[in-house]
C-alpha positions in Angstrom: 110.1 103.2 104.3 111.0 105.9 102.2 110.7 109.3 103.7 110.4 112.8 101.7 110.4 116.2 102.7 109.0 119.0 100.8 106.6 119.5 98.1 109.6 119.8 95.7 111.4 116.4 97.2 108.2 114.4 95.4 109.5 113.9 92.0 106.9 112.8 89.4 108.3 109.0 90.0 106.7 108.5 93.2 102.7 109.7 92.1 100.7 107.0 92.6 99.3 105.8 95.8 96.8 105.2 98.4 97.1 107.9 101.0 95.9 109.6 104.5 96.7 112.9 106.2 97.1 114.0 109.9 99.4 114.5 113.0 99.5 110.8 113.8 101.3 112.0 117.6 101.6 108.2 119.4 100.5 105.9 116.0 97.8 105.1 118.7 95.1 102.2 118.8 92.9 105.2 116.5 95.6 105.9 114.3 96.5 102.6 113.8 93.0 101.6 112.7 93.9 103.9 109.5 96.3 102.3 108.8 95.1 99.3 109.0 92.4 100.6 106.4 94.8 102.2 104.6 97.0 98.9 104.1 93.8 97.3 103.2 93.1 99.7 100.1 97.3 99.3 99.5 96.7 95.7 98.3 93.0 96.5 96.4 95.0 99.2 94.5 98.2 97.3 94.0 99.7 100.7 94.9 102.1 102.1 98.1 101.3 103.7 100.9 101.8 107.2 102.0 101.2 109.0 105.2 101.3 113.0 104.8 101.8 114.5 107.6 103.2 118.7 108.5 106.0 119.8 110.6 105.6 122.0 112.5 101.9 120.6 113.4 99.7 123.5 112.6 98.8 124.0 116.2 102.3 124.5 116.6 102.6 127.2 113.8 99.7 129.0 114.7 100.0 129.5 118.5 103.4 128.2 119.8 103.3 129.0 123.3 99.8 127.2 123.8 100.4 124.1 121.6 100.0 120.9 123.6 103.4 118.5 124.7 104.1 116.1 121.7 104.1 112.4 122.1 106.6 111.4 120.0 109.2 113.3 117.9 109.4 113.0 114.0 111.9 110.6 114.4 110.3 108.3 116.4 107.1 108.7 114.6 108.6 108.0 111.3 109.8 104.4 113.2 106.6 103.6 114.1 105.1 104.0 110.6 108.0 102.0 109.5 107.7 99.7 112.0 103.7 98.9 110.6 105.0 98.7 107.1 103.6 102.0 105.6 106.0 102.4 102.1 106.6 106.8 102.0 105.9 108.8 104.8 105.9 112.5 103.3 106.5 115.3 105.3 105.5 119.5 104.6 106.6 122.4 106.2 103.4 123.8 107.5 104.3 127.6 106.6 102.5 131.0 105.5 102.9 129.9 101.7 100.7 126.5 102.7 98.5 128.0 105.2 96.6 130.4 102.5 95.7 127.6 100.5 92.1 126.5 100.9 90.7 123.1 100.7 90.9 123.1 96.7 93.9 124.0 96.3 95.2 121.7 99.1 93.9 119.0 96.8 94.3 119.9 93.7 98.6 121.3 94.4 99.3 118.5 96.9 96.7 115.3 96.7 96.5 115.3 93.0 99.5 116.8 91.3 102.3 115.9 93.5 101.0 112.8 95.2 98.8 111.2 92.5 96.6 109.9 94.6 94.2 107.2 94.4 92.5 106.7 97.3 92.3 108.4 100.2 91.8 107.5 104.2 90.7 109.9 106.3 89.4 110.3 110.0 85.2 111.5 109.8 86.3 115.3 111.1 89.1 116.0 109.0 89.1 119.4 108.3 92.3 121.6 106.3 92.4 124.5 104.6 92.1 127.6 104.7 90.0 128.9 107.2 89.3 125.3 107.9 87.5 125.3 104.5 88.2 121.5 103.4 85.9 118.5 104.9 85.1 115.4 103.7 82.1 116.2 101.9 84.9 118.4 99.4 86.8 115.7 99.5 84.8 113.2 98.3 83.6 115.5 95.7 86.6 116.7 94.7 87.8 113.1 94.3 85.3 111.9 91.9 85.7 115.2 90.1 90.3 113.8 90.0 89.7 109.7 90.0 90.2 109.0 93.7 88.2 107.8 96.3 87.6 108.3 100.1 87.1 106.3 102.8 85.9 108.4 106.1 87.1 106.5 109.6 84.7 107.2 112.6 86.8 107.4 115.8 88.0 104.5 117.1 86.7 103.2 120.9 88.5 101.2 123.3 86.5 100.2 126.2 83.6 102.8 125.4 86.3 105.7 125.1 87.4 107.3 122.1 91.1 107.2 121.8 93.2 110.0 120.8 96.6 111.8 121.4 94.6 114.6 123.4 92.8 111.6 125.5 96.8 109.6 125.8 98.6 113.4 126.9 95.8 113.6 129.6 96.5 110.4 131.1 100.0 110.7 131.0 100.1 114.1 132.6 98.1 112.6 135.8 100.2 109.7 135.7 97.8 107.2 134.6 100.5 105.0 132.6 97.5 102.0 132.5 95.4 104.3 130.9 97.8 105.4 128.8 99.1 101.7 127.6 95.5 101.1 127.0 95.1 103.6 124.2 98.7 103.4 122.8 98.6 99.7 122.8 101.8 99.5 124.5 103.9 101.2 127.2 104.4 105.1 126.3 108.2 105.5 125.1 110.9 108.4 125.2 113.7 107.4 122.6 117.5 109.7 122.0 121.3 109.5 122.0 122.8 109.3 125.2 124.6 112.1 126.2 127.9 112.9 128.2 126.1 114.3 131.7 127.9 115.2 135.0 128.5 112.1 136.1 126.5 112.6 139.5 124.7 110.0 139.6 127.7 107.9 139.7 129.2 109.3 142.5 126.2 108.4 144.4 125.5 105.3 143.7 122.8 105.4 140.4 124.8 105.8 137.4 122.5 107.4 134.6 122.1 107.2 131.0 120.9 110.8 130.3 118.9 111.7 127.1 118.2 115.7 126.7 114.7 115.6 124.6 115.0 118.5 122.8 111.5 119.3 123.9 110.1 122.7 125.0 107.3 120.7 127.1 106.7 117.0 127.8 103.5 115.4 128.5 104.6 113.8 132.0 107.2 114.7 134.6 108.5 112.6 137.7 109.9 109.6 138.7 109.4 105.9 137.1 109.6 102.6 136.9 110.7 101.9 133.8 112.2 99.1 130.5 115.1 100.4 128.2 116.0 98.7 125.0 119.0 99.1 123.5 120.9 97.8 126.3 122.7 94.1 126.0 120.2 91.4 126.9 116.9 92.7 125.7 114.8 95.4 127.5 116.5 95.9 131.0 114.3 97.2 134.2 115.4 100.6 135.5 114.3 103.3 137.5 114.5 107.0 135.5 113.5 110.5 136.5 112.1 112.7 133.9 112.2 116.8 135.1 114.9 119.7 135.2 116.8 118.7 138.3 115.8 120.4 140.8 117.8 119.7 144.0 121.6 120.1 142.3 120.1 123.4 139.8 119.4 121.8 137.0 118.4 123.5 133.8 116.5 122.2 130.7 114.9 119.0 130.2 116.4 116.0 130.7 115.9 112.1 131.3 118.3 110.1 133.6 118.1 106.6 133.2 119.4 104.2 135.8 119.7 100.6 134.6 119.8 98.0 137.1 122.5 95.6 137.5 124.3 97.2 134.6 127.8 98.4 134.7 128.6 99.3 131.3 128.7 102.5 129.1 125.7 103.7 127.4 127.5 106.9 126.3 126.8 107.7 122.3 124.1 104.7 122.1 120.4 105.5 120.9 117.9 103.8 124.2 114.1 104.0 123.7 112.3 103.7 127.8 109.1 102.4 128.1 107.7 104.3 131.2 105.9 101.4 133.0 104.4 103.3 136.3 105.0 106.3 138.2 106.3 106.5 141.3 106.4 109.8 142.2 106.4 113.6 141.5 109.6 115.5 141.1 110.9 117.2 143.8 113.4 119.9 145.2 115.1 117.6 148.8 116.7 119.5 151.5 120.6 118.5 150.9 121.8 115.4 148.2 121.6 113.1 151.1 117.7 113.2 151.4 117.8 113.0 148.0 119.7 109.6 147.8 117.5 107.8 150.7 114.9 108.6 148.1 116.1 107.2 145.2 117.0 104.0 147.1 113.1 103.9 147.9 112.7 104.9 144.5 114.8 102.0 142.7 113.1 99.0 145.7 109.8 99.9 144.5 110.8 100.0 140.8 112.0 96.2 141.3 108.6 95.0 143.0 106.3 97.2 140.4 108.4 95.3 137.3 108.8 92.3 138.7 105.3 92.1 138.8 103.5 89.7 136.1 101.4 92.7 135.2 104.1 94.8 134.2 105.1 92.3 131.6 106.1 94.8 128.7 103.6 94.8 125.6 106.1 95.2 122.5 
């Protein structure tokens, strides 16, 4: 998958395609109905595939402080477009220069002159622009004024619920991982480098493979039972804790991974986690030794949960 950032990266090579625009935080059973459609219209056309998409998110420009936890990062969003076999994922710095365009402009700067696009995909309440200006009805308009066409997705239900990223954050910030699973299609996941830590763990029994997230806010916090790829032999059950550390005065984000029946060293190695059920809140213990009797309870009920045939991982 070819990835572009910036209006001015799209050089006049790459116009042509079929196309569809939006956050696309989780590439969940919704979004992946797009691109499904999208894939469809790929083939009809005999053109790529491009998913535009704007970082920050505009929530994100707009009110900072207030903007929800992402589910993925960039990175890991980009994989998972890969990963479904979408051909240019284009990115644009949401700024004050793009903001003041209004839903013309929008199309007529980004959709037809830089992007050349064909056809378009598009959830039913898109709106951009401006003031919100742009809608479907302009876009449809505006595309058989410029030779493309549109196709308008209605939300996507699984089990009589709507799924979407909102819907997915809620479930994983009251630790519903089932619920969660059932909208992603798959177990939520937390990917990065593995970083040098204070070797703590170690000392006490739990050797960790700790990930900072580089995350102001996450959408879940505590303990879990948990799968990590990029370990030898496959995905590899573990037990992690996702929080600031409380008990030895920790600071910042951070996920610890413990592995079990690994001995090995994960250091510099990029591990994705597939957080499989939560165990438990995160809390500040007494002394380190309450906190160990813990984590052994922690890492015997992290066995049972994944030896379970219902915890069978879904990638």
């Amino acid at each position: 998958m070819q990835i572009v950032r910036g209006l001015h990266n799209l050089r006049p090579s790459l116009r042509g395609c079929v196309a569809t625009i939006g956050n696309f935080d989780g590439v969940h059973l919704g979004h992946q109905s797009i691109l499904a459609r999208l894939a469809a219209r790929g083939v009809e056309h005999g053109l790529p595939t491009c998913v535009l998409t704007f970082e920050p998110n505009p929530r994100e420009y707009f009110d900072p402080a207030n903007a929800p936890a992402r589910l993925m990062r960039l990175r890991d969003k980009a994989a998972a477009l890969a990963a479904l076999g979408i051909d240019r994922f284009v990115v644009l710095r949401f700024d004050e220069q793009l903001r003041q365009w209004d839903g013309r402009e929008f199309i007529a700067r980004v959709l037809d002159e830089a992007l050349g696009v064909r056809h378009l995909v598009i959830g039913q309440g898109f709106r951009f622009g401006r003031g919100r200006s742009g809608d479907v009805p302009l876009l449809v308009s505006e595309g058989e004024a410029r030779g493309f066409g549109v196709d308008a997705v209605g939300a996507f239900l699984h089990d009589g619920e709507r799924v979407s990223s909102t819907a997915i954050r809620a479930a994983l910030g009251s630790g519903d991982l089932a619920m969660a699973r059932r909208l992603l299609g798959r177990d939520y996941r937390m990917s990065g480098k593995v970083i040098l830590g204070a070797r703590l763990g170690r000392t006490l029994g739990y050797p960790t493979a700790n990930m900072r997230l580089h995350r102001r806010v996450t959408p879940l916090s505590g303990v879990f039972a948990v799968r990590v790829a990029g370990v030898e032999g496959g995905l590899r059950d573990g037990v992690a804790s996702l929080g600031t550390r409380p008990t030895v005065g920790g600071t910042g984000l951070l996920l610890e991974t413990h592995v079990f029946d690994y001995d090995g060293d994960l250091y510099g190695r990029y591990l994705a986690v597939d957080f499989v059920e939560r165990l438990r809140g995160e809390e500040k213990f007494s002394s380190v030794g309450v906190m160990v009797e813990q984590m052994h309870r922690d890492a015997r009920r992290a066995r049972e949960i994944l030896a379970a045939p219902r915890a069978t991982a879904s990638h």
